[in-house]
N, C-alpha and C positions, 0 to 999 in steps of 0.2 A: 433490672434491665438486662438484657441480652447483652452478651457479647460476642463480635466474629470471632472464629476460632482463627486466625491470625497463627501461621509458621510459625515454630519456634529460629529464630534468626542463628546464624551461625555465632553471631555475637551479641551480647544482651547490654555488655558492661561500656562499651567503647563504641559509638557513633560518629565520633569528631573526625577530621570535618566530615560534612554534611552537604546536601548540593544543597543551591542557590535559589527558591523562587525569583524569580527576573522577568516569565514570561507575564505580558499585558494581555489584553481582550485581541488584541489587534495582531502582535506576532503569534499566538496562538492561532485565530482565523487564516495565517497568511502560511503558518508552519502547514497546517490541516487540507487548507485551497493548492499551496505548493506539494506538498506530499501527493494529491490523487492527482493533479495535472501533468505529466509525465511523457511518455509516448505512445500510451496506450489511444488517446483520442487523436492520434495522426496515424494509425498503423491496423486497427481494428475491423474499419469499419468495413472492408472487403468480408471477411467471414460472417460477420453478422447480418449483410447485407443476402448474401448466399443462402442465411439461413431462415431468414424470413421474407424474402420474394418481394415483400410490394413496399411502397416508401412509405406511409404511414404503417403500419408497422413495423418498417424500420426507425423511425421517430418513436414511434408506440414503447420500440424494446427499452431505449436509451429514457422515456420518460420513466418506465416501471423500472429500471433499474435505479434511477435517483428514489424514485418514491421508497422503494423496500430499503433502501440504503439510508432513509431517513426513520425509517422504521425502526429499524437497530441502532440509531445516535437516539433518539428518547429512551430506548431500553439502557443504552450504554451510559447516558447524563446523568440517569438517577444514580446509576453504580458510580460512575466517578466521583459524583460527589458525595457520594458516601463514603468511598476509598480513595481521597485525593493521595495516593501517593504510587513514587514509580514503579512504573512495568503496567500498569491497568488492568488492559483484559485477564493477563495471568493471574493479579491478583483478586479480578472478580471469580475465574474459575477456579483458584484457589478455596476463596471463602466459600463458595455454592458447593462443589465439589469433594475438595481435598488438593490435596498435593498433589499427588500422581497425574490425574489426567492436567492440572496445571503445568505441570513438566515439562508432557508431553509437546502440549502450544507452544511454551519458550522454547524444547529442542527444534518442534519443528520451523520457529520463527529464526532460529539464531543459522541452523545447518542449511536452510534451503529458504525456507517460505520470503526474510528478507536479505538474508546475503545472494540469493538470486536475484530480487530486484535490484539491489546496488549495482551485482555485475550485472544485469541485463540494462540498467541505465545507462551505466559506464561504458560496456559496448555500442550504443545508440549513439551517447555522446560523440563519441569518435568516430561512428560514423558517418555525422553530418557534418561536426566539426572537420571533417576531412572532406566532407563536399565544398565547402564554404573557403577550404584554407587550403588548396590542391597539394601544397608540401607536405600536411599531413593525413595524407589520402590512407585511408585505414588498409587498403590489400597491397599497398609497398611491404615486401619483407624487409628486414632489419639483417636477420640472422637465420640460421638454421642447428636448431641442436637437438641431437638425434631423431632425424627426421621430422624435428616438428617446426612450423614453420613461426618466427616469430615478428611480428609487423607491427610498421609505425602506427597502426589503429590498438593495436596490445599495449604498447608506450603511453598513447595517449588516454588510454582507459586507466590504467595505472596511475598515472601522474594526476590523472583528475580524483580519483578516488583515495589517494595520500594527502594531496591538497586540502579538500574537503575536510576528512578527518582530522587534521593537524591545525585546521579553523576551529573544527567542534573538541579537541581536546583544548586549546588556549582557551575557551570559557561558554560562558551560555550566550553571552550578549555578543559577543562574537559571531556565533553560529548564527542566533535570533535575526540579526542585522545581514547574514548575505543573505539570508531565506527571503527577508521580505524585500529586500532590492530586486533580487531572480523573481519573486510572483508577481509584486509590481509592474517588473520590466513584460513579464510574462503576459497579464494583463494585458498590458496595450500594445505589445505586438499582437496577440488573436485577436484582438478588439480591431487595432485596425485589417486585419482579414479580411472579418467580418464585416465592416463598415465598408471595405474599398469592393469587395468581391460584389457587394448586394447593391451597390450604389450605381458603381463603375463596370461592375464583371460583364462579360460577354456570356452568361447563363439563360437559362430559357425555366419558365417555371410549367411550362409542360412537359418537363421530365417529370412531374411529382403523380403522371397519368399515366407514366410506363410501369409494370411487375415485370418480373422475372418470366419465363413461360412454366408452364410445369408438362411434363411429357402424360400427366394423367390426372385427373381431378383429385386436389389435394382433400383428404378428409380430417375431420377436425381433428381428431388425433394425432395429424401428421404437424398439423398447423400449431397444434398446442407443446408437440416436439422443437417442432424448430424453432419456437420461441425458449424454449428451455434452452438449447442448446447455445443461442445469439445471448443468453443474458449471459454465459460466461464469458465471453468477450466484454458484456457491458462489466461486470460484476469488477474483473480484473482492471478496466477503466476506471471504475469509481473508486477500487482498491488502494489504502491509506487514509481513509478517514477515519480508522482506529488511531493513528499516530498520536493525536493530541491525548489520548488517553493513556498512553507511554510515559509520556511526561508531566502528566499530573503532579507530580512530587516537586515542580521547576514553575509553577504556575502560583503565579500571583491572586489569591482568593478565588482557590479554585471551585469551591462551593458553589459560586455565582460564575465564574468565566468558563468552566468547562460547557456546560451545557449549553450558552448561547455561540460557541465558539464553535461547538458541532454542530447545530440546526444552521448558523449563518453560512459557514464553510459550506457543509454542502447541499446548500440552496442555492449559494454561487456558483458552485462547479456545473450541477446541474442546467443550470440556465447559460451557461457557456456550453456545455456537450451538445445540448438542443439547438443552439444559433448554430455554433460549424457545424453540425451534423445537415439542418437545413440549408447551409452554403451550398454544403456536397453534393446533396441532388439538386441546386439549383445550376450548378454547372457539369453536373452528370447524372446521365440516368441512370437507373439502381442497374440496370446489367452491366455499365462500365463499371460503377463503386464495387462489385461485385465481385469483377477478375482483378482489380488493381491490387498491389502489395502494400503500395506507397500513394493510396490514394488523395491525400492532403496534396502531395508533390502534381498531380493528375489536375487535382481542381482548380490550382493556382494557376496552374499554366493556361489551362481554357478561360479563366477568369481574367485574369493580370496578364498573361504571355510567357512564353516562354523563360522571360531575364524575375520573373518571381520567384521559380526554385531554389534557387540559390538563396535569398531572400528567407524564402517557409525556411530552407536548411538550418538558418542562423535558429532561425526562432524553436525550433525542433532540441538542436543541441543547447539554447539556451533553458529550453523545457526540462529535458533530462539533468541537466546539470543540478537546475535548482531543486527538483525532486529527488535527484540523490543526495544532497547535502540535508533534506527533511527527512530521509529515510536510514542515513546514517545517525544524525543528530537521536531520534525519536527511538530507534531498533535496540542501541547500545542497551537503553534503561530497563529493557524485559530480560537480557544477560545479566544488569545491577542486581533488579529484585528477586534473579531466582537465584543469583550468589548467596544475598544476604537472608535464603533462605535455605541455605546450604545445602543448595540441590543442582550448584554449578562449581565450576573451578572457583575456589573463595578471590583468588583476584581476581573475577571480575566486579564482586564487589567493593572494590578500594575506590573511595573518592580522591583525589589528585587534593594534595597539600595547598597547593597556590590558587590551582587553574578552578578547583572547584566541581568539577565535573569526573563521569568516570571512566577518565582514560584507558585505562586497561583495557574496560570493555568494548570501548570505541574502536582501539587497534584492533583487537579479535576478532572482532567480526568483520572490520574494512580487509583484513588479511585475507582471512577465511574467502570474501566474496572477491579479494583480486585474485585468488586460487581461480574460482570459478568463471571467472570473466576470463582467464586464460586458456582456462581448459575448454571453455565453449560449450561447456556441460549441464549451464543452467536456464538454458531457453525449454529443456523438456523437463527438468526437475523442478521449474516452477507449476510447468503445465499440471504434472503430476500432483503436485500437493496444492492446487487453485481450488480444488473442490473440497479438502480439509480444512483449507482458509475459511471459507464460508461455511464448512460446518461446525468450525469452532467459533463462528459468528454465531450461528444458530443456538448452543449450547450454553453463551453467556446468555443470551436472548432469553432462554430458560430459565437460565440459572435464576433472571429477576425474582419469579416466580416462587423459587426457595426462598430466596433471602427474603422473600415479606413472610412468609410463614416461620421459617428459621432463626429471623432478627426481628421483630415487629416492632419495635420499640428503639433500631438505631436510629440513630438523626437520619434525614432525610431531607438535606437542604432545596432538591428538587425532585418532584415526583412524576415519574412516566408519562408522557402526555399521553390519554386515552387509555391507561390502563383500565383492566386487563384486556380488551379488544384488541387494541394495534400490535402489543408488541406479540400478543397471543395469532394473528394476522402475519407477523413477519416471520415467526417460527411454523407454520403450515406452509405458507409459501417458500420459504429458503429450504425447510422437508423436502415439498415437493420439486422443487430444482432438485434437491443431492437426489431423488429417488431417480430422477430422470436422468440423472447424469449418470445415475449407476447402471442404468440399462443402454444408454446410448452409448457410454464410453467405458465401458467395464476395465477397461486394461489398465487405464488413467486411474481411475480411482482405486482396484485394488492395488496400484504398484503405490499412490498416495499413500492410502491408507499404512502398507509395509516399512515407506520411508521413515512414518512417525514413530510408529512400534520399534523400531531400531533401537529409540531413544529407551526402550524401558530398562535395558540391564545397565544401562549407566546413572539411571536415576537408583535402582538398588545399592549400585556401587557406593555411589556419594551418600547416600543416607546412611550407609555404614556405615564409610570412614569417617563421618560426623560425630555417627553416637559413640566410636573407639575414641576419636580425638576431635570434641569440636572446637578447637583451634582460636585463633581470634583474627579478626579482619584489622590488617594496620592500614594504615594510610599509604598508597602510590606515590612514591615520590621521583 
């Protein structure tokens, strides 16, 4: 029988402790449904609307982005269950690939890809939290230290983002338990939105008869552009349904719960982005969704009145909050598995003595991204590597493809739905997004592209200092 070539680990002799499987079918769903609901489905929909002109196509982008994004959870369910253990995707392009372009993914997950989302949750947080709370109105400064300005919305990103972390180091079932309170609660706030907005709202559903104008007749080329362009707003919205694949190592039979856990996850997300999405133009036409920043904030008011804002605000920083507690809990474990594959600083592979979990790695990265939430740095260094995001989706997407030829004989507790069509379907079409995105936004993607490559003379580093001295991983205490 085949075997994956599997890392040699920094440590062969000494595993103890070990994390916890804890998560069920249900905190896993709730961690996967919290992780992509975020602020991207209150803040997006202006650019995408821009870039596809008429409202069923603007519906249209937000359904083809669920659909391709489910395309890649059957690609990804068979790998998970084939590699139930922590870090996932790294470890799928590990085994397909090698090391090296695995590296890559974790550098560029741990330096940008999710320490930007953290601080870019955490700034969001604070600043609706400060719409909601007027004393902690995010552009009150605090202080000033050599000329940089520092403000009660910096404090309050901070203290949310220590918070968080200091829940997800004291244990799994800890973390597990605020996740699913924040999505729950999450839940039936945009439920009722959606319920009072369509029931009660003062909306008109002949707005869904107004397009944008166009100053020339659009030719299908342009048209097949500017849906390129709108799925990266969708893509970045639906972004986090990798998470549950992070923590595979923390899941309870994960053979059977990973892969129901991502088809359920995001079937529900999807049919939540579709209902507010429909709200929006039913209390605005695609030219107002269009110029608004803050268009949730826009529809509530035409729908509910003005004293709603406030209201969306709560539910907005409630969003963020709980999406960064699932994107701190789930990030940490891609820093664990590329420690204990001695292609990161070896503490961050230490599991915590008592807590169980891996501390170290948790701090590191909530550090690294309150760096970035302060500096204000990671609103374009996410933009930048959104499209390495999805290409390193596309790549595991492949990778399936080895691994049947490369392992044909490992277990395979679940098998691709519609192999080899679909997931052979979701690597053409995520292709052609990166192709488009390389001609439409060339600056973005080669400045991506250089962020990752960064990472390669530190992965030579650490491979060195391993094979001189590969050390042993103690336990964090």
């Amino acid at each position: 029988m085949a075997q994956p070539t599997t890392a040699q680990p920094a440590v062969a002799a000494h595993r103890e402790p070990s994390l916890v499987r804890g998560l069920s079918l249900t905190d896993s769903v709730m961690l996967l449904a919290g992780g992509i609901i975020g602020s991207g489905i209150f803040l997006t929909a202006g650019p995408i609307a821009s870039a596809v002109r008429t409202p069923w196509f603007f519906l249209g982008v937000w359904l083809a982005g669920g659909l391709i994004s489910l395309l890649a959870c059957f690609a990804f369910a068979e790998m998970g269950a084939m590699f139930p253990e922590a870090g996932g995707q790294y470890v799928y392009l590990r085994e397909a690939y090698g090391e090296f372009p695995a590296f890559l993914y974790g550098w560029m997950i741990f330096t940008v890809g999710q320490s930007g989302t953290i601080a870019a949750l955490a700034v969001g947080f604070a600043e609706y939290f400060g719409a909601v709370l007027p004393f902690a109105s995010a552009h009150v400064p605090v202080a000033t230290i050599f000329g940089w300005a520092l403000t009660r919305g910096h404090l309050v990103s901070i203290c949310a983002i220590v918070l968080l972390t200091a829940i997800n180091v004291l244990g799994l079932k800890r973390g597990s338990a605020l996740i699913n309170v924040a999505t729950w609660a999450k839940f039936a706030a945009i439920g009722l939105f959606i319920a009072l907005g369509l029931a009660i709202g003062h909306g008109h559903w002949s707005n869904y008869a107004v397009s944008i104008p166009a100053s020339q007749p659009m030719s299908l080329g342009a048209v097949i552009s500017g849906f390129g362009v709108a799925l990266i707003g969708v893509f970045w919205a639906f972004d986090g349904w990798v998470y549950i694949t992070w923590v595979a190592g923390e899941i309870k039979n994960p053979q059977r719960v990973l892969p129901r856990a991502m088809v359920m996850g995001v079937l529900v997300v999807g049919v939540i982005y579709l209902a507010v999405n429909a709200v929006y133009l039913y209390a605005l036409p695609i030219t107002a969704v269009a110029k608004e920043e803050t268009v949730a904030h826009a529809a509530a008011a035409v729908l509910l009145g003005g004293s709603a804002a406030r209201w969306l605000s709560a539910v907005i920083a409630l969003s963020c909050f709980g999406a960064m507690s699932c994107a701190i809990l789930s990030s940490a474990r891609v820093s664990f598995a590329m420690a204990r594959d001695g292609a990161f600083f070896h503490a961050m592979g230490r599991v915590h003595r008592r807590y169980r979990t891996p501390a170290f790695s948790l701090i590191s990265l909530s550090a690294w991204a309150a760096v970035l939430a302060l500096s204000g740095s990671f609103d374009q260094l996410y933009t930048y590597v959104m499209f390495m995001m999805v290409l390193s989706y596309t790549a595991a997407v492949a990778g399936l493809f080895v691994l049947r030829r490369t392992h044909p004989d490992l277990p395979r507790p679940y098998r691709c739905t519609g192999y080899p069509y679909l997931p052979a379907l979701y690597v053409l079409v995520a292709g052609a997004w990166a192709l488009n995105s390389v001609v439409t936004r060339p600056k973005e993607t080669l400045i991506g592209i250089a962020i990752v490559f960064l990472g390669a003379p530190f992965y030579f580093l650490w491979r060195l200092q391993l094979k001189r001295n590969p050390g042993e991983l103690k336990e964090f205490e």
